[in-house]
C-alpha positions in Angstrom: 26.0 130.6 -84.7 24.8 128.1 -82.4 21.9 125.6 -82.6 18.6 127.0 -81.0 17.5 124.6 -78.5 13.9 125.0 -80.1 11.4 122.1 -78.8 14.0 119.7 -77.7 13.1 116.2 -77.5 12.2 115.9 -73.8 10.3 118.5 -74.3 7.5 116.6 -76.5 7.7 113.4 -74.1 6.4 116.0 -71.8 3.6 117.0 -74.1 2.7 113.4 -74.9 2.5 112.6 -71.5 0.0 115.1 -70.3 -1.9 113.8 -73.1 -2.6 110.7 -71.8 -3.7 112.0 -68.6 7.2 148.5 -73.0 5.6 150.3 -76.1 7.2 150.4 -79.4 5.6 150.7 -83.3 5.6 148.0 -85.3 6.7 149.3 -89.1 4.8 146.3 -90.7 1.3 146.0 -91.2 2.1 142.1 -91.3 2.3 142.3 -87.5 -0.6 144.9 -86.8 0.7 145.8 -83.6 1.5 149.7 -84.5 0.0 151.9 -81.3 -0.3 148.3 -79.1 0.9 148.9 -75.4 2.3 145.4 -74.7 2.8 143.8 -71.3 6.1 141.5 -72.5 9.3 143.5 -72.9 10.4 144.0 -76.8 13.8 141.7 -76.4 10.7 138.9 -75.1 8.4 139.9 -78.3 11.5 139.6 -80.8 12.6 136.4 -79.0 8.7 135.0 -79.9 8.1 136.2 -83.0 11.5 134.5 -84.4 9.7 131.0 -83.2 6.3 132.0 -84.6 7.8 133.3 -88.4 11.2 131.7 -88.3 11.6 128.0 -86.2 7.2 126.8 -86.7 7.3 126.8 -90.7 10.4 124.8 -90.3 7.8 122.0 -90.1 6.3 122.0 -93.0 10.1 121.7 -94.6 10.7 119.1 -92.0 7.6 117.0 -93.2 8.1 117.3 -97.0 11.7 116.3 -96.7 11.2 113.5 -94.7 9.8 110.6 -96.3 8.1 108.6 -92.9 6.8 111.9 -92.1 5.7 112.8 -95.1 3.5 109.3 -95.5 2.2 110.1 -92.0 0.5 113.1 -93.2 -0.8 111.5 -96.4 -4.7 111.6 -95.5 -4.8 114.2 -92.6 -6.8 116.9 -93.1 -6.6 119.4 -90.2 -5.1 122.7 -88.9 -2.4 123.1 -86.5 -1.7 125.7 -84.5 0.5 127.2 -81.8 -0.2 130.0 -79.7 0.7 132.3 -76.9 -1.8 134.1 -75.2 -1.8 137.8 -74.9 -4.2 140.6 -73.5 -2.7 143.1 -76.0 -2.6 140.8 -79.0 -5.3 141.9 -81.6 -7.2 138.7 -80.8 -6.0 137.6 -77.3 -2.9 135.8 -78.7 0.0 135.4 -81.0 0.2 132.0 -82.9 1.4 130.5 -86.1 -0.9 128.2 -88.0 -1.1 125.1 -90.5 -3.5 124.2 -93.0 -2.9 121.1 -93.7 -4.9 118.6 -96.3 -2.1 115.8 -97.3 0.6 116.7 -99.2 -0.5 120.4 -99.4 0.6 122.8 -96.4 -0.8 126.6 -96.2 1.7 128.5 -93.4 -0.2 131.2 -91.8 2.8 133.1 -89.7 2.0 135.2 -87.1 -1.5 134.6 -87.8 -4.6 133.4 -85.6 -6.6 130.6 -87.3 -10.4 131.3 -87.7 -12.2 128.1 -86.6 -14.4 126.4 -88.9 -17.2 124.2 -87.6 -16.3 120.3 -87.7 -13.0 121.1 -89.0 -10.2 119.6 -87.0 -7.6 121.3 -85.2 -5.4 120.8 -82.4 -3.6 123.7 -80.3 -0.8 124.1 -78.1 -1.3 127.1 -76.3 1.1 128.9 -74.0 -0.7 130.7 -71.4 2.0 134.0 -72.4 4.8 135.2 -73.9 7.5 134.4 -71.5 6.3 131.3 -71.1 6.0 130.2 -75.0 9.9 131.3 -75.1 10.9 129.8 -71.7 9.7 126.2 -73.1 11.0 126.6 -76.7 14.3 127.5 -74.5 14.2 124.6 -72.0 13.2 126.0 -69.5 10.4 123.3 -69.0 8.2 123.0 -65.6 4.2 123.2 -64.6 4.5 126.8 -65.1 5.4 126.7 -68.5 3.3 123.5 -70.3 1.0 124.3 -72.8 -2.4 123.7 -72.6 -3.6 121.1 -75.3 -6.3 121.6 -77.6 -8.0 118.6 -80.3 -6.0 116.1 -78.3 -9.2 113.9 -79.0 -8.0 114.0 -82.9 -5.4 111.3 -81.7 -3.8 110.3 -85.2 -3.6 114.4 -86.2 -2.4 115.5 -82.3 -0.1 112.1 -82.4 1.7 113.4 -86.0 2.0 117.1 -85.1 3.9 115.9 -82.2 6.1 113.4 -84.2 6.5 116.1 -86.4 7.8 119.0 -83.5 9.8 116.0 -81.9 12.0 116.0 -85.7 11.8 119.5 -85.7 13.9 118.9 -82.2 15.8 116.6 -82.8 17.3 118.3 -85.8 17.6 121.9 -84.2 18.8 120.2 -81.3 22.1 119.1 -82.7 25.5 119.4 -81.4 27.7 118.2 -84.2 26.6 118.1 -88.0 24.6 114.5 -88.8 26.0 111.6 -90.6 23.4 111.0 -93.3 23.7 113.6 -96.5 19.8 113.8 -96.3 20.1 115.0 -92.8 22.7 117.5 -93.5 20.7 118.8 -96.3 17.6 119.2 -94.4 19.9 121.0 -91.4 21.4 123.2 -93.2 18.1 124.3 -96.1 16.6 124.9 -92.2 19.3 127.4 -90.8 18.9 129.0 -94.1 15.4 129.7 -94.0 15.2 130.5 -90.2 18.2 133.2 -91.1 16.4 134.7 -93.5 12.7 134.8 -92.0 14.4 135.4 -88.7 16.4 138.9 -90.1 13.0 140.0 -92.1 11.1 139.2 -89.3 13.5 141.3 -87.1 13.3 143.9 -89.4 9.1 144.0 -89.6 9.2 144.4 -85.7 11.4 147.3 -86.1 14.4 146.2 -84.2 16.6 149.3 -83.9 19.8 148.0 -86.0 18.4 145.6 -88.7 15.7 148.6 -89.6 18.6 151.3 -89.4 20.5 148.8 -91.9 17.0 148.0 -94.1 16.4 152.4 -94.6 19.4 153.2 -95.6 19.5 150.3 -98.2 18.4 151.0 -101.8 16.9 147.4 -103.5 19.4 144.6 -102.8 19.4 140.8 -102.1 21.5 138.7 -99.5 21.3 135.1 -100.2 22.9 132.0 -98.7 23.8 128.9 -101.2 26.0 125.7 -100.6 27.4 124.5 -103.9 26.2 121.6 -106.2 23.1 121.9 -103.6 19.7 124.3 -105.6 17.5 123.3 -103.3 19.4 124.6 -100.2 19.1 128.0 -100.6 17.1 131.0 -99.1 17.3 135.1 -99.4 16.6 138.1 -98.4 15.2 141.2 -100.3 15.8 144.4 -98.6 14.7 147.8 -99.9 13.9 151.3 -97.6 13.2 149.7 -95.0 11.3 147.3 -96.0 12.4 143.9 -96.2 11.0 139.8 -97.8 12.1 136.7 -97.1 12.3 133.7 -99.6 13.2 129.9 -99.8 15.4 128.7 -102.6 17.6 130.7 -105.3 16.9 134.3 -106.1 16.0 134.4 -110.0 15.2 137.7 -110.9 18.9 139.1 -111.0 22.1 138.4 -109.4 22.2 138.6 -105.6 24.1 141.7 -104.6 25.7 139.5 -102.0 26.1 135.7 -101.5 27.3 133.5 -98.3 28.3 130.8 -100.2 29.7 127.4 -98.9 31.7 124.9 -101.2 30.0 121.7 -99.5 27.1 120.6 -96.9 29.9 120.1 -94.0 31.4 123.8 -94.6 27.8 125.4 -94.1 27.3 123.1 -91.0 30.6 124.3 -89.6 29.7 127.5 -89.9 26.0 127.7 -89.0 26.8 125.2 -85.6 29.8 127.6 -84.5 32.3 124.5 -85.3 34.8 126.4 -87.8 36.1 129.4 -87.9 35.0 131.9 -90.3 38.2 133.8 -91.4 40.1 130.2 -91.8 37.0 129.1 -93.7 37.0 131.9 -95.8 41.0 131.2 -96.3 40.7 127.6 -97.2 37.8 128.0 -99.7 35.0 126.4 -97.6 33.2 129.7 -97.4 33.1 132.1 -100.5 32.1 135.8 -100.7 30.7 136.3 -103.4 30.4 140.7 -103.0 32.4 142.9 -100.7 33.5 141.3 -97.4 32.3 144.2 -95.5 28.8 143.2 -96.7 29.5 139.5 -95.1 30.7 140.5 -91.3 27.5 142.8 -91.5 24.9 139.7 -92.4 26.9 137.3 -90.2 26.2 140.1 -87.4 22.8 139.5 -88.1 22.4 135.9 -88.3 24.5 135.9 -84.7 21.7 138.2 -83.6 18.6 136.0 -84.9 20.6 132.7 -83.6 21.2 134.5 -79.8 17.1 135.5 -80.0 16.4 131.9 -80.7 18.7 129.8 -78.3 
């Protein structure tokens, strides 16, 4: 699995800089799209809803875990949001939001925030679907800029931007990172946007993760690096429906586990540096449950990593 080219780098300069100057059911009621007609095809709607519930609460990881950031966002008091615009949408558009007041963050996936008077927020907003993807992508140009809301809240615009520009920096990566912190943070982010990427796949109804979710009886799929507790994520799945979670699953013993010996074994993994089979021979990757089980999730997380590149 590759590294999703979410927000790169040049991408936020570009931000910064204008500062200064189909039909298909949805089998969640998370997503309240059931019986919506939509004007972007489904493959475009699965592409954007991996961004909105899997890559955007990335950040709040991003900011906890990184101690400049973190002090940044000390005394802010403000919600961020990002949004796509959409006739079809239940309110006009799809976004992800942020409640932020210091060190507390409230994620509101897939979610619209209701605006309170004097409260301040700051928006990008992405005048659709394809063009929300297209930028997250790369593709960057007039056409697909979003337009920026609360940029008047300088400090709180100025660290929501510092804080996607980490996010693309560390998505962005070709090759593993040097420091152990930034390995950590890497990989507890693949993990969670594996996990909220498959459940979120799942919600939308995508034709073989919900096959795989309704013929399952109550199981667990977790990923886990070794020595590591804090970088760790799951997945709950259960006739068709499905949950995903950060950290170690408590309640009972996983029925399945991708499990890597060290930090670098995960990396070369998740970055589509090593082989699986020889990583699996040499004891960098452990199964812990029938090996069938593993091609079949590593199908999946291929699927959510293709969606989000």
């Amino acid at each position: 699995m590759k590294s999703c080219g979410t927000c790169g780098q040049h991408y936020i300069v570009i931000i910064a800089s204008q500062t200064r100057n189909s039909q298909f059911s949805i089998l969640n009621s998370q997503f309240n799209l059931k019986g919506l007609r939509f004007l972007a095809d489904k493959e475009q709607l699965y592409t954007n809803k991996i961004f909105l519930c899997g890559a955007l609460p990335l950040l709040k990881t991003i900011v906890q875990d990184v101690p400049s950031l973190k002090k940044k966002f000390e005394k802010v008091h403000c919600v961020f949001q990002v949004s796509c615009r959409d006739s079809e949408a239940p309110d006009g558009k799809w976004a992800t939001h942020f409640v932020v007041n210091g060190d507390e963050w409230l994620i509101h996936a897939n979610k619209v925030a209701e605006r309170v008077d004097k409260q301040k927020f700051v928006e990008l907003e992405f005048k659709s679907v394809e063009t929300m993807n297209a930028f997250f992508k790369g593709k960057i140009g007039p056409a697909t800029l979003p337009k920026m809301k609360g940029v008047n809240f300088i400090y709180e615009f100025g660290v929501f931007m510092m804080a996607l520009l980490k996010m693309a920096d560390l998505l962005g990566l070709e090759k593993p990172p040097e420091k152990e912190e930034d390995k950590r943070l890497l990989v507890k982010c693949y993990f969670y946007l594996l996990s909220a990427g498959i459940s979120t796949l799942n919600k939308m109804g995508h034709e073989t993760i919900h096959d795989w979710t309704s013929k399952s009886p109550d199981r667990v799929y977790a990923w886990k690096v070794d020595g590591e507790p804090t970088v760790s994520a799951y997945i709950r799945i259960k006739a068709g429906k499905s949950k995903s979670g950060r950290g170690e699953y408590k309640r009972a013993l996983p029925f399945f586990t991708m499990r890597f010996n060290n930090l670098d074994s995960a990396l070369g993994i998740l970055m589509s540096i090593d082989d699986m089979i020889e990583s699996v021979q040499k004891g960098k990757l452990i199964m812990d449950g029938a090996p069938e089980f593993g091609a079949q999730i590593g199908e999946y997380m291929i699927m959510v990593g293709d969606y989000a590149k």
